[in-house]
Each structure stands twice: as structure tokens, then as C-alpha cells.
C-alpha positions in Angstrom: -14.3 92.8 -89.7 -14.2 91.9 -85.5 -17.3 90.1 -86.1 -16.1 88.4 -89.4 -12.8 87.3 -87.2 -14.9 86.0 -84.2 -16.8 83.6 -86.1 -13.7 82.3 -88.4 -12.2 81.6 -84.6 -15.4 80.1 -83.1 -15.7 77.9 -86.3 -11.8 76.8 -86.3 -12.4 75.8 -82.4 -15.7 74.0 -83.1 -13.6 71.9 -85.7 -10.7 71.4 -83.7 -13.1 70.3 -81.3 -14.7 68.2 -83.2 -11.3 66.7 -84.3 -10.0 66.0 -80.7 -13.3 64.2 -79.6 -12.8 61.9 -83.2 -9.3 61.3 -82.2 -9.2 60.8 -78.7 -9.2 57.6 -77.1 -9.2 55.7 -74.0 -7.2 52.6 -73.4 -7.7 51.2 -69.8 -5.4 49.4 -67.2 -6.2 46.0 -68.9 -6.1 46.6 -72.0 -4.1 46.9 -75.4 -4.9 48.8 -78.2 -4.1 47.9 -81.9 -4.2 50.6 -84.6 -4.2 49.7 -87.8 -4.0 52.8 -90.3 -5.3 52.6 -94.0 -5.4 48.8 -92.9 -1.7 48.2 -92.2 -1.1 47.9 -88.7 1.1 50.1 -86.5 3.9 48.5 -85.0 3.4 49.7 -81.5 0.4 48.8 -79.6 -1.1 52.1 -77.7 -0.2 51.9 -74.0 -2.8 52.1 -71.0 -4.1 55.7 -70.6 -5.4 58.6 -73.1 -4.4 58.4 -76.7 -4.7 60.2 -80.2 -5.3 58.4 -83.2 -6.0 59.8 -86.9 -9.7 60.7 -87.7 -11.2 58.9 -90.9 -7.3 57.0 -91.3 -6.6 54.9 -88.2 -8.9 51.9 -86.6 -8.0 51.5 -82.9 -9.1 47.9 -81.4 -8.6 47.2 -77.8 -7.7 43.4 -76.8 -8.4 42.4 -73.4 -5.4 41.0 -71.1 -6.7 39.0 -68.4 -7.3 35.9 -67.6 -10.7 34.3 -69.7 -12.4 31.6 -67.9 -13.8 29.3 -70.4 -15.4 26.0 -69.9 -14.9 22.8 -72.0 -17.9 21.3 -73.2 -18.7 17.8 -71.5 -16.8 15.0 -74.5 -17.8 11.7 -74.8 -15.4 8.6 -75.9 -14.3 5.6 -75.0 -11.3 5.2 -73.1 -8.0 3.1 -73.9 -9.5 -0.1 -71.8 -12.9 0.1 -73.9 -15.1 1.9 -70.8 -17.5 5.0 -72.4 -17.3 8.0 -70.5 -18.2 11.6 -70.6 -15.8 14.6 -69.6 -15.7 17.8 -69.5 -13.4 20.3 -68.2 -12.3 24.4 -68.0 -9.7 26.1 -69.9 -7.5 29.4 -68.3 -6.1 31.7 -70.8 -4.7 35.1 -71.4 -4.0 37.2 -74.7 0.1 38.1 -74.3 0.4 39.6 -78.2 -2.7 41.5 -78.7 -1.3 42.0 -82.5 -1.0 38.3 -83.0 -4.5 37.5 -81.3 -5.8 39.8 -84.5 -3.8 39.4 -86.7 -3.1 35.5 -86.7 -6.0 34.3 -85.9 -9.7 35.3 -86.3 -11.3 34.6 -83.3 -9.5 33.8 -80.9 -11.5 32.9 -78.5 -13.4 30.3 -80.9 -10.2 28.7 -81.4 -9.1 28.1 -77.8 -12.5 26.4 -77.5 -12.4 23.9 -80.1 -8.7 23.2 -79.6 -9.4 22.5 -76.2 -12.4 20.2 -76.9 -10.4 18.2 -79.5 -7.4 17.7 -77.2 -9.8 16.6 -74.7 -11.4 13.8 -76.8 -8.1 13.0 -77.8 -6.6 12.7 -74.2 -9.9 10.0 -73.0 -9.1 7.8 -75.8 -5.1 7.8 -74.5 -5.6 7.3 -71.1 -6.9 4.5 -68.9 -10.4 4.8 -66.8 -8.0 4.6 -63.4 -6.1 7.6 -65.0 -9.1 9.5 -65.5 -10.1 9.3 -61.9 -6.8 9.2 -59.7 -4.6 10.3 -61.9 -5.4 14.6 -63.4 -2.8 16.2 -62.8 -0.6 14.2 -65.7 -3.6 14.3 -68.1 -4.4 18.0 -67.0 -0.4 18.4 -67.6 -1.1 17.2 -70.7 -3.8 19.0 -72.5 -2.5 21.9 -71.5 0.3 21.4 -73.5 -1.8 20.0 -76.1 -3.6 23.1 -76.6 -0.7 25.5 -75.9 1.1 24.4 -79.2 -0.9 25.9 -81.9 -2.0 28.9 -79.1 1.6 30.6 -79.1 1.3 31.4 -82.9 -2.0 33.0 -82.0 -0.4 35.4 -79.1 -2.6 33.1 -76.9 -1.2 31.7 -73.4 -2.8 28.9 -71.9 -2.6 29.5 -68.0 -4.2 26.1 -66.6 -6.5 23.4 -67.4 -8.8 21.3 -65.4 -10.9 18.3 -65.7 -14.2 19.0 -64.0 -16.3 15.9 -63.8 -15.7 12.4 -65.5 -19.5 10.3 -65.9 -19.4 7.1 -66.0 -22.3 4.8 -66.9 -24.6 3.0 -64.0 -23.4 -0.5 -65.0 -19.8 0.7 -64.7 -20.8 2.5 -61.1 -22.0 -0.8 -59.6 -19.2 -2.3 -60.9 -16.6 0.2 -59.2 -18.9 0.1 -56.1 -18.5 -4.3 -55.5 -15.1 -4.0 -56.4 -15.1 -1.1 -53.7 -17.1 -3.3 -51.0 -14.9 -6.5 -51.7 -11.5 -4.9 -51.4 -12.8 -2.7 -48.1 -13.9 -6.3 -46.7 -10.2 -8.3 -47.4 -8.6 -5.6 -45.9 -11.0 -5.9 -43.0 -10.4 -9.7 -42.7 -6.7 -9.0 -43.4 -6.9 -6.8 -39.7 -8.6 -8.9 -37.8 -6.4 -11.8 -38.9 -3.2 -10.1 -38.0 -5.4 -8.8 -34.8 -5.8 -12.6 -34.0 -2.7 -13.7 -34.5 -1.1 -10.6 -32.2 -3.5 -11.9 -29.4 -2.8 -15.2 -29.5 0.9 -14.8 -29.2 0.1 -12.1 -26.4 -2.4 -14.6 -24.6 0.3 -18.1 -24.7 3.2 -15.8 -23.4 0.3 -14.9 -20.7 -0.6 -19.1 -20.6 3.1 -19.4 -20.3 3.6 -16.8 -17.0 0.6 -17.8 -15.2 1.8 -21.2 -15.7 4.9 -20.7 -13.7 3.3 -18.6 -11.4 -0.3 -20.2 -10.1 -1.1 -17.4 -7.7 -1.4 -15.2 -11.5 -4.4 -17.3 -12.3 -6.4 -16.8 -9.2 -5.6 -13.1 -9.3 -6.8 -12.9 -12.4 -10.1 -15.0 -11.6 -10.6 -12.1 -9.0 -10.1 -9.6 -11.2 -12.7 -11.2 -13.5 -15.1 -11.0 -11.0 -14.5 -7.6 -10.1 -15.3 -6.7 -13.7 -18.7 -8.5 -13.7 -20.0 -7.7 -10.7 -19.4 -3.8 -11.6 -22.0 -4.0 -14.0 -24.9 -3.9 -11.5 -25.3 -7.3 -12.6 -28.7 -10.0 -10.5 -26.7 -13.2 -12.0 -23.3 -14.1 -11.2 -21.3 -16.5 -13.1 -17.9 -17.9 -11.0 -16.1 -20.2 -13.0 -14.9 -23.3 -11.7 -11.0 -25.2 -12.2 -11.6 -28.7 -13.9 -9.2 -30.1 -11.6 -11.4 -28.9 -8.6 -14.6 -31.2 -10.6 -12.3 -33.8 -11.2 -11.2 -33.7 -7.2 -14.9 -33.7 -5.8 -16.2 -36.7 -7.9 -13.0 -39.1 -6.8 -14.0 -37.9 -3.3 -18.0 -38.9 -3.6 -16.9 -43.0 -4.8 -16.6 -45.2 -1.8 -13.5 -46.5 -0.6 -13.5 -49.8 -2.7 -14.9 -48.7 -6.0 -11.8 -46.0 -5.4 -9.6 -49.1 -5.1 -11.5 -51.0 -7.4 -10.9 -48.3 -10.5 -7.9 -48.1 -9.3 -6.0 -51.9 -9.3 -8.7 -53.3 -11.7 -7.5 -52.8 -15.5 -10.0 -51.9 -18.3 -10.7 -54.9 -21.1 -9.5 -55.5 -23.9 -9.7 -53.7 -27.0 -12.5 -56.2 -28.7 -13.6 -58.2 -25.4 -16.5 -55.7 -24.7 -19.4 -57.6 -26.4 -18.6 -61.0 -25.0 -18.3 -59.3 -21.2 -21.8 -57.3 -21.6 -23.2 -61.3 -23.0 -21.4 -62.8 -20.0 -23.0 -60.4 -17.6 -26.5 -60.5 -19.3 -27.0 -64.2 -20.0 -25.0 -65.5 -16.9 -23.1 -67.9 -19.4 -19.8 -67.8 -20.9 -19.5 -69.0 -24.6 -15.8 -70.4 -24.1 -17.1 -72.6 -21.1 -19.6 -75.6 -21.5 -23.0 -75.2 -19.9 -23.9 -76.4 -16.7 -26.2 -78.9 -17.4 -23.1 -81.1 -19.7 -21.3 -81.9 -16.0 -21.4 -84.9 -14.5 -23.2 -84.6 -11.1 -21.7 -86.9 -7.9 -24.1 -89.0 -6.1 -23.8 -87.7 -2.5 -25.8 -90.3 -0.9 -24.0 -93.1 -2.4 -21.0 -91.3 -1.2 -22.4 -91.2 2.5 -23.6 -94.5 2.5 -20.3 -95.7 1.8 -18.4 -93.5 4.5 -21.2 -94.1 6.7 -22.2 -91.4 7.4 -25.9 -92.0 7.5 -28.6 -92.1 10.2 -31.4 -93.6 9.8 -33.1 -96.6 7.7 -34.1 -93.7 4.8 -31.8 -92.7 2.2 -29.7 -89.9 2.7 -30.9 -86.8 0.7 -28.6 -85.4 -1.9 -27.6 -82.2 -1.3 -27.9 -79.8 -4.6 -24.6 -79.6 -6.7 -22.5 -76.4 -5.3 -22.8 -73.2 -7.0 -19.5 -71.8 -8.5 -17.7 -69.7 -6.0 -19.4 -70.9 -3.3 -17.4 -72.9 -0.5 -19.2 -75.4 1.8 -18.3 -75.4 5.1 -18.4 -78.8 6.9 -20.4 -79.6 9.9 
């Protein structure tokens, strides 16, 4: 009778045993478990920690809680300006309803995906190419939205989106590059420009003081030369005033040419050619030759005065030069 007792208890534990291993269950930190028994499910979703559920009757799934790191495949379309492009970009969720992420929909996780993708094409075909590349955090603002609408029904949170990488095509990346290379060079031009125009104002209020002040000039001449010579220079260059030049060649004319270049006007405007023919050909157009003038006959002349000697004529002297004066004996 012991014996028959002992066995009816060891077999009562052994099922009891057996019943508490079926119906145990473990639901960790992270985690939300949904039971559904005979197929309807429970209202409350089992809490973190150890938990019971009905042998045979009750089907306990857990539904992770953090964040899923998924990314977006890379989409290609053509943007809003007509410029092909591939993007691709990462989607950050979380399950907040672990009921409604198995209940409403049936995977999830498949769902997010393509919702993401198609929001993604749709979002390059609204936006501009200088969107795309300077301006992500609207169109990441966007999407996200986008793809949050039809998560909430599916107890799906969308925590952040990003647009990784945006390819353009080589054509388009040469383009982008000249357009780079000419805008970095007017703004270049633009700098030195203004540069220029800041110095010249700087150097004509220096013209200006230096002009009231001579001493400034030579100080500064000194200074120059300071400056040169510091270089461990062989060849020194010292600069000369024009005025000095000017000075020194007045200085090596003679007296007369001095006075000469001084009284004597310059001809004309138009009188140049017939002064060089003048000079050359010892003739002046405006004046008859030499040869048209009637010459006197000297030696009549003396005869008459008597001032002859002699029983031979008198010679005749040659005809005077012009500008030369005869003296008389």
C-alpha cells in the first residue's frame, strides 16, 4: 500500500513537472510577449521576467523592442530638374505595440523596407539635384514622415532616417567640378580686385603725404635699401629721381646751346619738311636761286670812281656771300 502511494506521488510530481517546464516561460528585458490562446489573443502582453502560460492551449510570441537598423536599398530616378541619380539610405525603427506589429501586419519588418524604398523613389523625383546634396535634413524630415504614416497602424515607430550616399553620373561630376573651378576663380578675381582697389586708395593717400612732406620719400628710399641689401644680395639696384636725370643733362649742354633751347622757339606745326630741305639742299623754295640775280660789274664801278692802278683792268671781285659783310680797306 506505502509502495503503491510512493509511486502514485512520484508519478503526480513527474507530471507536474513535466507541466511547469511546458508552461514556463521567459520573457527578457527587451522584449514583449504576445499570447494568443485557442488563437484569440490575450489582451495583456506578458511583462519582462518568468511567466506561465497554458500547455497545449496558449502560443506565447515574443516581439523585440529595440531599435532595428535597416538599410535602404540604393534607388534610382530621375530628379525634378531631369539629372539621373542613385540613392540609397537607412531606416531607424522600433516595435511600440507588439500586438499590432502581429496582429496588423504580417511582417513587419518587410513592410518597413518596402515603404521605405518607395518613399525614397518618390522623394528623388520631388526634389531638386541641389536638394539632394545640401539640402537632407528637409528630405530626411520628409521620408520619415512618409513612411511613419502607414507604420502607426502597424505598432511600428519610425525613429530616424538618413540618406547615405547620392551617385551621380561622370558626365554630371565634371560638370559640377567646372562649375566648381569657375566660381572658386571669380571669387578669386573678385579678392584681388577689391585687394587692388584697397591698395591703391592706401598708396595715393601715401602719394598724397609724401607729397607734402619730401623728407617721407627719401626715408622711404632708405628704407628700401635696407630691405634689399638684407638679403645677402652681390647686385644692388639704387633708384634714381627723374628730376635728378633731368638736372644732370641741362648741366652737360654748353652755355649757348643752354640759351639757344632756351630763347629759340620750336617750328611750326607743318614747317618741318621744308626746314630739313632747306638745311640739306642749301636752297630755299620760296626764294629764287642764286644764279637768276643780276651780278654788278665791280671793275666798271672802279674805273669810274677811279679807283684803279695800273694800265690792266681791275679784277672783279666774286659777288658776296649772303651773311657775309665786307670790310673796306
Amino acid at each position: 500500500m506505502v509502495e503503491e502511494l510512493l509511486a502514485a506521488a512520484a508519478i503526480t510530481g513527474a507530471a507536474g513537472l513535466t507541466y511547469l517546464a511546458a508552461a514556463a516561460r521567459v520573457v527578457k528585458q527587451y522584449e514583449r510577449g504576445v499570447v494568443f490562446r485557442l488563437g484569440r489573443l490575450q489582451d495583456r502582453a506578458r511583462s519582462p521576467g518568468f511567466t506561465v502560460i497554458v500547455p497545449f492551449v496558449d502560443r506565447l510570441h515574443k516581439v523585440n523592442l529595440q531599435i532595428v537598423t535597416m538599410p535602404v536599398p540604393a534607388q534610382e530616378g530621375i530628379t525634378r530638374d531631369n539629372v539621373t541619380v542613385r540613392v540609397d539610405a537607412v531606416v531607424y525603427f522600433k516595435v511600440v505595440d507588439a500586438s499590432a506589429a502581429l496582429v496588423n501586419v504580417e511582417d513587419y519588418r518587410f513592410a518597413v523596407s518596402q515603404m521605405a524604398q518607395t518613399s525614397l523613389r518618390s522623394i528623388i523625383g520631388k526634389s531638386d539635384l541641389d536638394d539632394l546634396l545640401s539640402n537632407r535634413e528637409m528630405l530626411n524630415q520628409g521620408l520619415e514622415l512618409m513612411i511613419d504614416s502607414p507604420a502607426v497602424g502597424w505598432g511600428v515607430q519610425i525613429d530616424r532616417v538618413e540618406i547615405k550616399d547620392v551617385s551621380l553620373p561622370d558626365t554630371m561630376k565634371r560638370s559640377m567640378a567646372r562649375q566648381a573651378e569657375a566660381d572658386r576663380e571669380r571669387r578669386a578675381r573678385i579678392i584681388n580686385a577689391d585687394a587692388e582697389l584697397q591698395a591703391s586708395k592706401k598708396l595715393a593717400e601715401a602719394a598724397q603725404q609724401m607729397a607734402d612732406t619730401p623728407s617721407a620719400l627719401q626715408l622711404r628710399l632708405l628704407q628700401t635699401i635696407v630691405a634689399v641689401a638684407a638679403e645677402k644680395n652681390s647686385t644692388l639696384v639704387l633708384p634714381f629721381p627723374v628730376e635728378l636725370l633731368r638736372f644732370l643733362e641741362r648741366a652737360a649742354q654748353p652755355p649757348a646751346q643752354q640759351e639757344h633751347a632756351l630763347e629759340e622757339p620750336g617750328p611750326p606745326a607743318g614747317q618741318g619738311e621744308d626746314l630739313a630741305e632747306t638745311v640739306d639742299g642749301g636752297k630755299d623754295r620760296n626764294r629764287p636761286p642764286e644764279t637768276d640775280r643780276p651780278v654788278p660789274d665791280f671793275g666798271r664801278l672802279a674805273t669810274d670812281t677811279g679807283l684803279g692802278t695800273g694800265s690792266g683792268p681791275v679784277p672783279t671781285p666774286a659777288p658776296p656771300r649772303p651773311g657775309h659783310v665786307t670790310r673796306d680797306a
